[in-house]
PyMOL Python script that loads the backbone (N, CA, C, O; Angstrom):
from pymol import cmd

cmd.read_pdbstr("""\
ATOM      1  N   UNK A   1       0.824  -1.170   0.000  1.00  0.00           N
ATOM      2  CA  UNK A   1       0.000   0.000   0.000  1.00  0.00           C
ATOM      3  C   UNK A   1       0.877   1.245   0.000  1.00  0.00           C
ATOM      4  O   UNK A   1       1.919   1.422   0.633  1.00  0.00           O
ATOM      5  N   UNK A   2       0.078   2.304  -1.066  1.00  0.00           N
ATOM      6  CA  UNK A   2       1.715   3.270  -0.694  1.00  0.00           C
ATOM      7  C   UNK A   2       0.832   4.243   0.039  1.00  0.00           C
ATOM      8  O   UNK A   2      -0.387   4.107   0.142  1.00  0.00           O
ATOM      9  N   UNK A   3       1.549   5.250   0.550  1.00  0.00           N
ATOM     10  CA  UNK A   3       1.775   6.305   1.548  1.00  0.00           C
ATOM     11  C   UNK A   3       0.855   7.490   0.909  1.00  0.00           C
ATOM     12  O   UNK A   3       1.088   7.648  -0.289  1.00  0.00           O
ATOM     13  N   UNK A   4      -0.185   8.398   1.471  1.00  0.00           N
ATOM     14  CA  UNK A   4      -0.293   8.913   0.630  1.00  0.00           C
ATOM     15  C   UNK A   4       0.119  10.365   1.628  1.00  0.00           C
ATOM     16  O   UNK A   4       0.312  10.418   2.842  1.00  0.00           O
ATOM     17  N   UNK A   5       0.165  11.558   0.511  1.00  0.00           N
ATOM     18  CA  UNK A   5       1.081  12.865   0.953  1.00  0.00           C
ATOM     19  C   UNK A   5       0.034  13.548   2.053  1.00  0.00           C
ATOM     20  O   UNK A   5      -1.144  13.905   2.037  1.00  0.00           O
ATOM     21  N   UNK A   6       1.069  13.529   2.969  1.00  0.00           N
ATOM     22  CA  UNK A   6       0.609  14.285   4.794  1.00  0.00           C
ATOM     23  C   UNK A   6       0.190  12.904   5.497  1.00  0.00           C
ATOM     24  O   UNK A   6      -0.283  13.135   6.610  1.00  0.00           O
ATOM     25  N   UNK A   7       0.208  12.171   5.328  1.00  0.00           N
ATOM     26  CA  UNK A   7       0.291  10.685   5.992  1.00  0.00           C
ATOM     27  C   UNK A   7       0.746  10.679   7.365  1.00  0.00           C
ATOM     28  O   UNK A   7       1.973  10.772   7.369  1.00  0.00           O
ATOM     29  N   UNK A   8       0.232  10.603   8.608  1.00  0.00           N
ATOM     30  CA  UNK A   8       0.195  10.843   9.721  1.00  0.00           C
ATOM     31  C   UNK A   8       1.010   9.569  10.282  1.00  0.00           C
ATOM     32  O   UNK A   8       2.122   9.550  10.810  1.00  0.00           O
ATOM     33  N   UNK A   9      -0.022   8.341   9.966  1.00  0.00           N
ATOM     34  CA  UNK A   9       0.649   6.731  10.795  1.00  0.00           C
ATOM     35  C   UNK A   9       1.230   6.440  10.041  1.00  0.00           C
ATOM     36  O   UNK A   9       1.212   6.798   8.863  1.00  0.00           O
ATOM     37  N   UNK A  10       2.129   5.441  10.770  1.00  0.00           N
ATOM     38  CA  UNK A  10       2.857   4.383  10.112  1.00  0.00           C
ATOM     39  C   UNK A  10       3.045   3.482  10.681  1.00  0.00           C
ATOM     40  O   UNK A  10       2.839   3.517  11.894  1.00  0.00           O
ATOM     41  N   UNK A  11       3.578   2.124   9.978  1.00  0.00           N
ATOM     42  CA  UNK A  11       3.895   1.003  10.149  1.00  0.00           C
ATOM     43  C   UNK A  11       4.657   0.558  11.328  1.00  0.00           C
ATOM     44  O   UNK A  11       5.849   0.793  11.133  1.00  0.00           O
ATOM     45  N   UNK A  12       4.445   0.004  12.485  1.00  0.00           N
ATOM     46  CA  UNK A  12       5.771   0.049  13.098  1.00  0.00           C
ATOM     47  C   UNK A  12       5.930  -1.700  13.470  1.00  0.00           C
ATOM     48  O   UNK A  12       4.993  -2.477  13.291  1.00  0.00           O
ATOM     49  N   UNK A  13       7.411  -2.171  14.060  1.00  0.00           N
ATOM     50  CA  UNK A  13       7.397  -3.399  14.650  1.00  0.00           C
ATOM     51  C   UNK A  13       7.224  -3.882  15.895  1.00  0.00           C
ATOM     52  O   UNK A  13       8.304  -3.694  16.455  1.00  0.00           O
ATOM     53  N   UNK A  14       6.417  -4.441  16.709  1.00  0.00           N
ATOM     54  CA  UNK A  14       7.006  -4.364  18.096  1.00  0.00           C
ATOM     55  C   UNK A  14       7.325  -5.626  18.479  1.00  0.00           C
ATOM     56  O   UNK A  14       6.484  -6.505  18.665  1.00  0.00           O
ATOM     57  N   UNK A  15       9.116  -5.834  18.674  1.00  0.00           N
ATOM     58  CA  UNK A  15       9.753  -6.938  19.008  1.00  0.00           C
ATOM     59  C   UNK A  15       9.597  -7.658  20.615  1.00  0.00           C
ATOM     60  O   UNK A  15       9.727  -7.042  21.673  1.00  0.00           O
ATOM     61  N   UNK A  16       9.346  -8.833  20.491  1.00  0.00           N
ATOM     62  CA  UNK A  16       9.547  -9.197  21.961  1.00  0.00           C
ATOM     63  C   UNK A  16      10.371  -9.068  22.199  1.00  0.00           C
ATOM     64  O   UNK A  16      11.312  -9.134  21.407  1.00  0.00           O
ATOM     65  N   UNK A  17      10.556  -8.621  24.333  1.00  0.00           N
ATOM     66  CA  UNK A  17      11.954  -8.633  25.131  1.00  0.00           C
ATOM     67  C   UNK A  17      12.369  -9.765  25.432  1.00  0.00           C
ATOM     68  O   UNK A  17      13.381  -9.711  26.130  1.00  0.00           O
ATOM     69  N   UNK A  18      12.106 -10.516  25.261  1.00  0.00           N
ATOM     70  CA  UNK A  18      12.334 -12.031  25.937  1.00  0.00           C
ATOM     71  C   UNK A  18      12.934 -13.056  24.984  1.00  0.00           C
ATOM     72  O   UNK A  18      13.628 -14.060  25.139  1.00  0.00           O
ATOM     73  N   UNK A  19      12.484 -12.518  24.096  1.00  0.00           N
ATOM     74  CA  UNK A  19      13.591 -13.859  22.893  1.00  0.00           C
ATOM     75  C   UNK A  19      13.821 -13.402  21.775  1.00  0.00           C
ATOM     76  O   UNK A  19      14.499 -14.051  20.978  1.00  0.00           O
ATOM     77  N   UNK A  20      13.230 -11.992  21.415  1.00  0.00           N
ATOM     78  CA  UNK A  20      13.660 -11.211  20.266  1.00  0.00           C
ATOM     79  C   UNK A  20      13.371 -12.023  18.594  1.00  0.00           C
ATOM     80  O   UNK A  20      13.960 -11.963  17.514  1.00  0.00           O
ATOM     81  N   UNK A  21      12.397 -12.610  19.000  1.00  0.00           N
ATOM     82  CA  UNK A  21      12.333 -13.480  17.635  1.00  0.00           C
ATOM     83  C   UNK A  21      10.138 -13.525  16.939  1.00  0.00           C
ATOM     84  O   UNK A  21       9.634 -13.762  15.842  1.00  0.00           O
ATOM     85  N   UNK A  22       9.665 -13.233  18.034  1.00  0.00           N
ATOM     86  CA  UNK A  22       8.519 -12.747  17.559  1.00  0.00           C
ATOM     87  C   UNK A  22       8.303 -11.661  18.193  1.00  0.00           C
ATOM     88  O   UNK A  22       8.526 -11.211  19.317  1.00  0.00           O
ATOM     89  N   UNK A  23       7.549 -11.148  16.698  1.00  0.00           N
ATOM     90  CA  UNK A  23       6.840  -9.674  16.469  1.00  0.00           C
ATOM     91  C   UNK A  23       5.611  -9.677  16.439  1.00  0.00           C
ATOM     92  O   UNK A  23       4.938 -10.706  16.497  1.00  0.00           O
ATOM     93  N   UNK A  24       5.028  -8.200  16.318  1.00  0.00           N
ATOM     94  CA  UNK A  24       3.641  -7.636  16.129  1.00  0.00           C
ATOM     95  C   UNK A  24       3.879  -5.912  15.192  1.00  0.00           C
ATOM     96  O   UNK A  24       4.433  -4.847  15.462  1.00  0.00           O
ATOM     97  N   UNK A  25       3.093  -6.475  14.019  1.00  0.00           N
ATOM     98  CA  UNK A  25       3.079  -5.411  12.958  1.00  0.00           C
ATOM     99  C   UNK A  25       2.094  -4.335  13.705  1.00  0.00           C
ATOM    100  O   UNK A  25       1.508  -4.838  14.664  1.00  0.00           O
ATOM    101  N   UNK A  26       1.920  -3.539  13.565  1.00  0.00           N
ATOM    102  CA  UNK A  26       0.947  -2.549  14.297  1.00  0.00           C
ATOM    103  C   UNK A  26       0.720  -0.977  13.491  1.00  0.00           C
ATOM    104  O   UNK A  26       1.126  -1.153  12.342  1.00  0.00           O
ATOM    105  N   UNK A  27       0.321   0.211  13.617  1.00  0.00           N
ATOM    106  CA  UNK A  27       0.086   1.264  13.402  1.00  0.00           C
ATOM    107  C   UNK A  27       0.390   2.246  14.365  1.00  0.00           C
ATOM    108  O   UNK A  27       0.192   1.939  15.540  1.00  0.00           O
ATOM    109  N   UNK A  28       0.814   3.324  14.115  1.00  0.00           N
ATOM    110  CA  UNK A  28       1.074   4.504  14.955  1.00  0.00           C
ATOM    111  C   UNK A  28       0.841   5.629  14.554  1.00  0.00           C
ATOM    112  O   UNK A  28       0.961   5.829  13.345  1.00  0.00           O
ATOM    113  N   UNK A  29       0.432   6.734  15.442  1.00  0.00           N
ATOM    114  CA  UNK A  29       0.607   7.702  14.775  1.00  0.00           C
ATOM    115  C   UNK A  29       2.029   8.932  15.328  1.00  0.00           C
ATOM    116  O   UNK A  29       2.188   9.361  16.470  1.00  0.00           O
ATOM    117  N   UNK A  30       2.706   9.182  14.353  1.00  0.00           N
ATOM    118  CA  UNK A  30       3.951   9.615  14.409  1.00  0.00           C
ATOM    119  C   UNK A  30       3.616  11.015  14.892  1.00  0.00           C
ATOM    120  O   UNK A  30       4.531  11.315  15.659  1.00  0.00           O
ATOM    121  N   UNK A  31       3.033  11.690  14.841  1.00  0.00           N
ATOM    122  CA  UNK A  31       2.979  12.887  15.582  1.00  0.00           C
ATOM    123  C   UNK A  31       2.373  12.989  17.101  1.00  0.00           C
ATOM    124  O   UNK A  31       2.670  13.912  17.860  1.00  0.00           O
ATOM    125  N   UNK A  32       1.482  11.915  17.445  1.00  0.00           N
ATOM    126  CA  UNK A  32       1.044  12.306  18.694  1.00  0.00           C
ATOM    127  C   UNK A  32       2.005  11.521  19.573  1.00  0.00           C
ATOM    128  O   UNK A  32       2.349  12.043  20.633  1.00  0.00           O
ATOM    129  N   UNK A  33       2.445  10.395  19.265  1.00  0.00           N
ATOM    130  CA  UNK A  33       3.116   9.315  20.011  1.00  0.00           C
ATOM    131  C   UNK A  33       4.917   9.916  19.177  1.00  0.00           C
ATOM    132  O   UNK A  33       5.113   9.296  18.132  1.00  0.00           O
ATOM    133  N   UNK A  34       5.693  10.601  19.409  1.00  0.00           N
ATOM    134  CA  UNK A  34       6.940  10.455  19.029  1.00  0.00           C
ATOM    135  C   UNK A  34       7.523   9.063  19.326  1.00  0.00           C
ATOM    136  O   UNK A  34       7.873   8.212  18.509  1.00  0.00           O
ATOM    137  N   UNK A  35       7.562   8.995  21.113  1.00  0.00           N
ATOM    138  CA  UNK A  35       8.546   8.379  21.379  1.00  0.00           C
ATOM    139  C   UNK A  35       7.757   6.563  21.358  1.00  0.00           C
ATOM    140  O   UNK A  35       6.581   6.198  21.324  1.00  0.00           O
ATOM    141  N   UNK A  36       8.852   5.920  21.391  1.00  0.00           N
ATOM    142  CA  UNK A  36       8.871   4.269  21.295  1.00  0.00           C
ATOM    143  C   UNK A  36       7.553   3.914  22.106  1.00  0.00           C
ATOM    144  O   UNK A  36       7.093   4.516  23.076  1.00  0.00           O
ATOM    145  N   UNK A  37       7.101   2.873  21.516  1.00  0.00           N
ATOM    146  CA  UNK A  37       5.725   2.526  21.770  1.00  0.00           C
ATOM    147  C   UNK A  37       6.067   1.255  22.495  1.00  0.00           C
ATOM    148  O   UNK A  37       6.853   0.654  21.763  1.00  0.00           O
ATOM    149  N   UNK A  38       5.810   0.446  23.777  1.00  0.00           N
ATOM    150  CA  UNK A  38       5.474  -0.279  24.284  1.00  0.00           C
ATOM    151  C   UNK A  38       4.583  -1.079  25.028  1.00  0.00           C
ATOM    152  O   UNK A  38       4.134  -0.742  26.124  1.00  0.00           O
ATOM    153  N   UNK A  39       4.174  -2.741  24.112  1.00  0.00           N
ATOM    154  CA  UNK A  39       2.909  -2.658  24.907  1.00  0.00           C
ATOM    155  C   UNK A  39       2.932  -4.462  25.391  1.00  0.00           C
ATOM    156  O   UNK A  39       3.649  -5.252  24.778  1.00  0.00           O
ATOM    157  N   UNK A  40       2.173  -4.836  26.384  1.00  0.00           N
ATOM    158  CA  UNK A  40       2.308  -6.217  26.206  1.00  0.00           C
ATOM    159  C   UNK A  40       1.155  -6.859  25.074  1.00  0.00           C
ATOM    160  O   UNK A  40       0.060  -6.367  24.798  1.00  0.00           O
ATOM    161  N   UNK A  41       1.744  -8.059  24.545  1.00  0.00           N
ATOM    162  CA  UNK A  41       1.176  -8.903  23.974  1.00  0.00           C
ATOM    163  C   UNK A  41       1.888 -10.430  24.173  1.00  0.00           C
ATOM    164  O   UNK A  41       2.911 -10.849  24.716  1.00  0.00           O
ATOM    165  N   UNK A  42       1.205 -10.785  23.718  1.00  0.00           N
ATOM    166  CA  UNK A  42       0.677 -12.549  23.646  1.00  0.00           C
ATOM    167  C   UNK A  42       2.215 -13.241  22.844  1.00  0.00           C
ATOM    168  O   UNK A  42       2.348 -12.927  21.662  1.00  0.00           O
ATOM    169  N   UNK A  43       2.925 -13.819  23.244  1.00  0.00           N
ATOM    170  CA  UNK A  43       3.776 -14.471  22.599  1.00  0.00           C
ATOM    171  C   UNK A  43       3.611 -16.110  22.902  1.00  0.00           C
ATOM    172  O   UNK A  43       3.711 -16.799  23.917  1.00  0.00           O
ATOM    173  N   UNK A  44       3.311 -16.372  21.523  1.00  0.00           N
ATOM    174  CA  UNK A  44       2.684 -18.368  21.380  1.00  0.00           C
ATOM    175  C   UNK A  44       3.884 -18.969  21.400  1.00  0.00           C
ATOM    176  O   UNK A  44       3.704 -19.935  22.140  1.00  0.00           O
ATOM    177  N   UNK A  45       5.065 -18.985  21.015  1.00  0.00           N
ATOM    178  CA  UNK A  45       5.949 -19.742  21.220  1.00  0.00           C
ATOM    179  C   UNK A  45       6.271 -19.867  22.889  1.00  0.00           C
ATOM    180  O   UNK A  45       6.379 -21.007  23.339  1.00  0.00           O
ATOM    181  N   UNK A  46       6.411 -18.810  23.730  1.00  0.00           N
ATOM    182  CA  UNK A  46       6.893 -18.749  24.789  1.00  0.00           C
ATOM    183  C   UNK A  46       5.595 -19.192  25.843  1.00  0.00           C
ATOM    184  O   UNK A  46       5.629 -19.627  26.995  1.00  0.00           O
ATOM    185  N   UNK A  47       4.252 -18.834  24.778  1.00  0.00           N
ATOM    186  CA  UNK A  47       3.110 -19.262  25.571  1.00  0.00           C
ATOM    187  C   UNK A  47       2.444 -18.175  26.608  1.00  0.00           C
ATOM    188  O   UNK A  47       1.263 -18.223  26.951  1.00  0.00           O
ATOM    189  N   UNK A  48       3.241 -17.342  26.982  1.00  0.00           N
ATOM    190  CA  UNK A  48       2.702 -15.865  28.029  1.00  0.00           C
ATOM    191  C   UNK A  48       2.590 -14.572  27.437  1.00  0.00           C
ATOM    192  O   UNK A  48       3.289 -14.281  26.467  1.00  0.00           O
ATOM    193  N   UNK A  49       1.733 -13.730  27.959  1.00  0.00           N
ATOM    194  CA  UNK A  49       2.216 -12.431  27.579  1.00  0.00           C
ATOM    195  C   UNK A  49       3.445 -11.907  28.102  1.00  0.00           C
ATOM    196  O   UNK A  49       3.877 -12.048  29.246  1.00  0.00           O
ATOM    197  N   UNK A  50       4.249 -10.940  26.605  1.00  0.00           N
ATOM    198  CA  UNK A  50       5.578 -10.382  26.905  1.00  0.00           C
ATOM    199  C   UNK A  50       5.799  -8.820  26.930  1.00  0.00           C
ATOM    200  O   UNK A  50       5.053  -8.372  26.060  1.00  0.00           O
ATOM    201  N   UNK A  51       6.311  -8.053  27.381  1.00  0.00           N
ATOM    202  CA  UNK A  51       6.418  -7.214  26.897  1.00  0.00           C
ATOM    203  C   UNK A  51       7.043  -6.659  25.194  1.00  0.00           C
ATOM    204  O   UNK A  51       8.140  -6.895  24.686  1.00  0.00           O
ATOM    205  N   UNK A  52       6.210  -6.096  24.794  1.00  0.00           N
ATOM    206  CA  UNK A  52       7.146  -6.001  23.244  1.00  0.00           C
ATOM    207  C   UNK A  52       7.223  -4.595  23.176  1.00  0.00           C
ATOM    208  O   UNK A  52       6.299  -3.894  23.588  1.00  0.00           O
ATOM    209  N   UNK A  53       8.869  -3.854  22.397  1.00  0.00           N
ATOM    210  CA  UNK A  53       8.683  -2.953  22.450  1.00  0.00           C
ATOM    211  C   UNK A  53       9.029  -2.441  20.675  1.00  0.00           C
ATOM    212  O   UNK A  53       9.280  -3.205  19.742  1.00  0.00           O
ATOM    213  N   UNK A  54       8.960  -1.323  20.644  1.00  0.00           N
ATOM    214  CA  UNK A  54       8.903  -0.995  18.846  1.00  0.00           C
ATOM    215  C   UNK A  54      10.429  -0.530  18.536  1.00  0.00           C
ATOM    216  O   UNK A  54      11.123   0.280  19.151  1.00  0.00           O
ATOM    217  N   UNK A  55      10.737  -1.326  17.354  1.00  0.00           N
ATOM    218  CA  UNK A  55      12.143  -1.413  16.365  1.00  0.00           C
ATOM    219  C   UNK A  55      11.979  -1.038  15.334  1.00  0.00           C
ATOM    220  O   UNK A  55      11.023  -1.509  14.718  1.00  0.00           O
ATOM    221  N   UNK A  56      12.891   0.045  14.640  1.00  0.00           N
ATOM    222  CA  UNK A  56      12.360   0.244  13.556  1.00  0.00           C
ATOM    223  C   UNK A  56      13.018  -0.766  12.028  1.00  0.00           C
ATOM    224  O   UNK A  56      12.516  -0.602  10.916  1.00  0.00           O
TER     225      UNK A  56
END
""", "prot")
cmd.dss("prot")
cmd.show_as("cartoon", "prot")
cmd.util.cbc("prot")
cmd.orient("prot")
């Protein structure tokens, strides 16, 4: 999908802390949220919720 001009969100990753090997694709919006987004979610390999935080 492309970007269109004055485009507010974007794409971001948020990596798990715990084994660094699963993610969560997500949305942001870059002007209200500058800084790094952290949130917990659900990691199935490890089986618990983890904290994940955003990589670009």
């Amino acid at each position: 999908m492309a970007k269109k001009k004055g485009e507010k969100r974007e794409i971001i990753r948020l990596v798990c802390t715990e084994d660094n090997k699963h993610y969560v694709t997500t949305t942001k919006n870059k002007v209200n949220t500058p800084d790094k987004l952290e949130l917990m979610k659900y990691n199935p390999t490890l089986r618990k919720t983890t904290l994940h935080r955003e990589k670009k």
